[in-house]
C-alpha positions in Angstrom: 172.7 75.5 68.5 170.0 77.7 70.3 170.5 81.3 70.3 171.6 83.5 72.7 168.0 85.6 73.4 166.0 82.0 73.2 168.3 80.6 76.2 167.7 84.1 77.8 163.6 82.8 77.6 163.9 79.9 78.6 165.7 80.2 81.8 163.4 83.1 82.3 160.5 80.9 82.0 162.0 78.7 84.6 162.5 81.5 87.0 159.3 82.4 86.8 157.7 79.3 87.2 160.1 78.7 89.8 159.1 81.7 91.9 155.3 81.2 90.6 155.7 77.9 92.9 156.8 79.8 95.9 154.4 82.8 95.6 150.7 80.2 95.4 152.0 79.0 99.2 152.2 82.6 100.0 149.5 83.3 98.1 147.5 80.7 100.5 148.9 82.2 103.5 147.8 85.5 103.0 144.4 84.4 101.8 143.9 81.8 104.7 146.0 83.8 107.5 143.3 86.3 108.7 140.8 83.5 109.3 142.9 81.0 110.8 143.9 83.6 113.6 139.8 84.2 113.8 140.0 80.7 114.4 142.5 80.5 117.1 141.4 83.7 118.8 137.9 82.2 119.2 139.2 78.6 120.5 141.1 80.7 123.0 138.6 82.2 124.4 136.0 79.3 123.7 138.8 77.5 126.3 139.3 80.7 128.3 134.8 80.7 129.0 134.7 77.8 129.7 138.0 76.6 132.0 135.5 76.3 135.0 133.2 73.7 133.7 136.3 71.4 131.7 138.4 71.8 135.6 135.4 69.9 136.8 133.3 72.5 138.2 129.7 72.8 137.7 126.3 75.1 138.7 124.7 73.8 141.7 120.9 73.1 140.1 118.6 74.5 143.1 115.6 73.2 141.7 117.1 69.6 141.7 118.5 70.1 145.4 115.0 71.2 146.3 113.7 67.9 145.0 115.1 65.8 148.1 113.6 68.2 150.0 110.4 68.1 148.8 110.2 64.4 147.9 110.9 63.9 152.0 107.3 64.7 153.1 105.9 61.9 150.8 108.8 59.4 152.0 108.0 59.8 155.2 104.3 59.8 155.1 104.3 56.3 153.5 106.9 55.1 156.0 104.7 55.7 158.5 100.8 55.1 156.5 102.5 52.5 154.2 101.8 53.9 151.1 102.2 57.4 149.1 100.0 60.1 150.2 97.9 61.9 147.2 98.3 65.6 148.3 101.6 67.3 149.4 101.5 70.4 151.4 105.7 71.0 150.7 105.3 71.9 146.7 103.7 75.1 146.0 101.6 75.7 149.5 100.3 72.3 148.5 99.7 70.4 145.0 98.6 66.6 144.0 101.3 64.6 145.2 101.2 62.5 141.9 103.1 65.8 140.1 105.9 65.3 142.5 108.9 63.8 142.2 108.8 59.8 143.5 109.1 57.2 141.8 105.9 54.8 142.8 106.5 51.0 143.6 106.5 48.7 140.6 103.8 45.9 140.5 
């Protein structure tokens, strides 16, 4: 028959282990809870920065509006000559049209 003190021991040892068990998860929360809040504060605002663009909103690109703009001259010059012209007075105060923006006729 086991002794009063060694019973005493072992259902110490239990308890301990038992609450040795419960303490790691707390352990890993309070290890792990100051960077997962990092986390989630920086996914809010992440989501928060960018709300216009994931709605379906977007920057209007100037340079690529100008583009129609500028590409027009050189349409309508070979609309009415037939074929692209080589200088382009709408880019820059005038540039070689081959720098522009068309796309030439495939042969």
């Amino acid at each position: 028959m086991k002794s009063k003190s060694s019973q005493t021991t072992s259902q110490s040892a239990q308890e301990s282990t038992a609450q040795g068990k419960g303490s790691l998860g707390n352990n890993l929360w309070n290890r792990w809870k100051d960077h997962v809040l990092a986390l989630a504060v920086m996914a809010a605002l992440a989501l928060i920065y960018n709300y216009p663009v994931l709605s379906g909103k977007g920057l209007r690109m100037e340079d690529m509006t100008q583009v129609s703009g500028m590409s027009k001259e050189l349409e309508d010059a070979k609309a009415i000559n037939g074929r692209y012209p080589l200088w382009t007075n709408a880019l820059f105060g005038g540039m070689p049209a081959y720098q522009s923006p068309w796309t030439p006729p495939i042969r």
